[in-house]
C-alpha positions as CSV (number, residue, x, y, z in Angstrom):
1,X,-106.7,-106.7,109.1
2,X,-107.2,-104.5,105.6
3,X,-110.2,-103.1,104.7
4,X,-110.6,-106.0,101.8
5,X,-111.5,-108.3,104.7
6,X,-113.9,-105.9,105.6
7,X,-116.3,-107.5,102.9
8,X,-119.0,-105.3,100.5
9,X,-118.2,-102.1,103.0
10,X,-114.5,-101.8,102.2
11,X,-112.8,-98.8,101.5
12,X,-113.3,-97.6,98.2
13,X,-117.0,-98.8,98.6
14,X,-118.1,-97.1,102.0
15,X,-115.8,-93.6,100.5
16,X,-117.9,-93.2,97.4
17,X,-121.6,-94.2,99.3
18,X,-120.4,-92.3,102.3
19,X,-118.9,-89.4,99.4
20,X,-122.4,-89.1,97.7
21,X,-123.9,-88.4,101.4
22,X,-121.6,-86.0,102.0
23,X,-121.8,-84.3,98.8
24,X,-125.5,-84.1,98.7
25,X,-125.8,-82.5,102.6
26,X,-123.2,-80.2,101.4
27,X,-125.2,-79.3,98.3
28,X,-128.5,-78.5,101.2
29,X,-126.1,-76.4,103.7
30,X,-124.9,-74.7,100.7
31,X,-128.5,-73.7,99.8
32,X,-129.3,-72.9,103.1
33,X,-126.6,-70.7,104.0
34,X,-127.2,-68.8,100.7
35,X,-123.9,-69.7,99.3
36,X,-125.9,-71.3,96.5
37,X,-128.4,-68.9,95.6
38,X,-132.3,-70.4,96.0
39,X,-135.3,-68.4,95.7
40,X,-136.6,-67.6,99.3
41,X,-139.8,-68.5,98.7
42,X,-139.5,-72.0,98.3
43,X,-138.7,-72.6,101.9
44,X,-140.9,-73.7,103.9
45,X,-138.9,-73.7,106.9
46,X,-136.1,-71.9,108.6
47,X,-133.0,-72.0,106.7
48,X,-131.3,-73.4,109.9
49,X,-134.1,-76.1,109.5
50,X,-132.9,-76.8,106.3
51,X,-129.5,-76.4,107.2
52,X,-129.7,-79.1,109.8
53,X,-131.6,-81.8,107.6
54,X,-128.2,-81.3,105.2
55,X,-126.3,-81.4,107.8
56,X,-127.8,-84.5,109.1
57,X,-126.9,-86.0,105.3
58,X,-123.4,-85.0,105.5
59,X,-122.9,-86.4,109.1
60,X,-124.0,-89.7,108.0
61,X,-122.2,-89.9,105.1
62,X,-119.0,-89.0,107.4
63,X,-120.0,-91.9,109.6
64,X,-120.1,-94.1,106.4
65,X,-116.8,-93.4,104.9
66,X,-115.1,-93.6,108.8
67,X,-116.6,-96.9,109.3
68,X,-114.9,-98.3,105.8
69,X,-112.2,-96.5,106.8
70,X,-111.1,-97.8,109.9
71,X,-111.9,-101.3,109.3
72,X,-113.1,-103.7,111.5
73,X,-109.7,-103.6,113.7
74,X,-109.8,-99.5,113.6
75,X,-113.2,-99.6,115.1
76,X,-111.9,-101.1,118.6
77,X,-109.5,-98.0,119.3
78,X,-109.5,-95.1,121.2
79,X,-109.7,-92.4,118.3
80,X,-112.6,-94.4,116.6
81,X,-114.6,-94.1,119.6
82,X,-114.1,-90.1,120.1
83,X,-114.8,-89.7,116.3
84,X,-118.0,-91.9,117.1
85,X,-118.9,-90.3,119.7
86,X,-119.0,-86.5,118.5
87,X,-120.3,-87.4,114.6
88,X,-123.1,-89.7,116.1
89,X,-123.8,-86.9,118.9
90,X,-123.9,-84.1,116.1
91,X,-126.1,-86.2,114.3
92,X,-128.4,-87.0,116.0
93,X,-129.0,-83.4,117.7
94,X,-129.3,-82.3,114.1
95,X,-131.7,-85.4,113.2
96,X,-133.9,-84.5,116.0
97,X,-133.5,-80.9,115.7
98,X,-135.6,-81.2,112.3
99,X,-138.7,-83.3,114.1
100,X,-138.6,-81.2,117.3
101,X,-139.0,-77.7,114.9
102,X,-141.7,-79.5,112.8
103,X,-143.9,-80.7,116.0
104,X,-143.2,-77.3,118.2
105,X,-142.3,-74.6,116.4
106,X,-144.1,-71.6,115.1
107,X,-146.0,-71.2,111.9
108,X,-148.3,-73.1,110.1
109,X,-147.7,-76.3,109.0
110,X,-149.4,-78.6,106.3
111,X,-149.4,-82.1,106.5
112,X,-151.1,-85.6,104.1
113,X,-152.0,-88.7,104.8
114,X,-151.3,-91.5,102.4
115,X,-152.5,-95.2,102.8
116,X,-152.1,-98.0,101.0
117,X,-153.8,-101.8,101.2
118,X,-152.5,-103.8,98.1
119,X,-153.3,-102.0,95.0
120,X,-155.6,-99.6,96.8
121,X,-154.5,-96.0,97.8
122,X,-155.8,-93.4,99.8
123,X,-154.3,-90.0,100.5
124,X,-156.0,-86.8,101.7
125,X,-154.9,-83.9,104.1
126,X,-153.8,-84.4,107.4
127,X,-154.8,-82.5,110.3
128,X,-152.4,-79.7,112.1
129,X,-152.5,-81.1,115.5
130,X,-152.1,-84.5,114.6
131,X,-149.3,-83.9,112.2
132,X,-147.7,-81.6,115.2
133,X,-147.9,-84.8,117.8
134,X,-146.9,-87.1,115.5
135,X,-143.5,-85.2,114.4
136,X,-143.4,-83.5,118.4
137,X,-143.7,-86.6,119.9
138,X,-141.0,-88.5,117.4
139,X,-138.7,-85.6,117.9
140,X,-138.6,-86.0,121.5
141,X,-138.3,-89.8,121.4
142,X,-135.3,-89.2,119.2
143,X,-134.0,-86.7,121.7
144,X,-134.2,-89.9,124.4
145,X,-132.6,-91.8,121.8
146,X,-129.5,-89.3,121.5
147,X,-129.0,-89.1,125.6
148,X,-129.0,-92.7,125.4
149,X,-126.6,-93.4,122.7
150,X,-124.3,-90.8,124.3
151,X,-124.3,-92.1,127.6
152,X,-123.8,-95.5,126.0
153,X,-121.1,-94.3,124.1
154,X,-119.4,-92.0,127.0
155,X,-119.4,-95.2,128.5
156,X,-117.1,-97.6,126.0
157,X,-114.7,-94.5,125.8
158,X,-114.6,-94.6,129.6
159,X,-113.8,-97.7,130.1
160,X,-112.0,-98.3,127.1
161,X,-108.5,-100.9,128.2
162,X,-107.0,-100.4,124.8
């Protein structure tokens, strides 16, 4: 099969929105490694924080341009499955590692409220422990998530029959 059966996610399609991922991420884990020169007082979180919300961005994006890349036929083989398997793992540990710092790590932490009912909105500031359980709680949910999709996929490499 070639990747122009592979419909609107076809090569050149999934390199460039997968590229523009990658490029962006790389542009954060730039900043927060200091390689590209920000102003340390506009973070408001660890630079590994940072770091790891980039690096979440380029992942994805690496997932996106593999996907086109292999094509519907690559995807059912052995090496597409290990690639899988460590980018989505990476990922996600990165992913959650953002929500888990947020809800349980140390510092002070500001948080807003916004609603919205039709043409009405409401926003105001949103308390520290709610904010904390809210992020906490999702980051540890996502951290279920991760075991789970990593079992799953330890599995389909397992038994994978080529």
């Amino acid at each position: 099969m070639t990747n122009q059966d592979n419909g609107p996610q076809g090569l050149l399609g999934s390199m460039v929105f997968g590229g523009i991922f990658v490029l962006m991420g790389g542009f954060i884990v730039l900043v927060s490694a200091d390689i590209i020169h920000a102003d340390p007082s506009s973070f408001n979180a660890p630079r590994w924080v940072v770091g790891a919300a980039g690096g979440t961005f380029m992942l994805a994006g690496m997932m996106v341009a593999m996907q086109g890349a292999f094509g519907p036929g690559g995807q059912e083989t052995l090496l597409y499955l290990w690639l899988q398997f460590f980018f989505g793992l990476a990922l996600m540990i990165l992913f959650s590692s953002v929500f888990l710092w947020v809800g349980f790590g140390p510092g002070e932490r500001e948080f807003t409220t916004s609603t919205t009912i039709g043409p009405v909105t409401t926003s105001g500031a949103g308390g520290d422990t709610t904010g904390r359980w809210i992020f906490g709680g999702s980051g540890v949910f996502m951290a279920l998530i991760t075991f789970v999709m990593a079992y799953s996929n330890w599995k389909k490499i397992r038994d994978f029959d080529g």
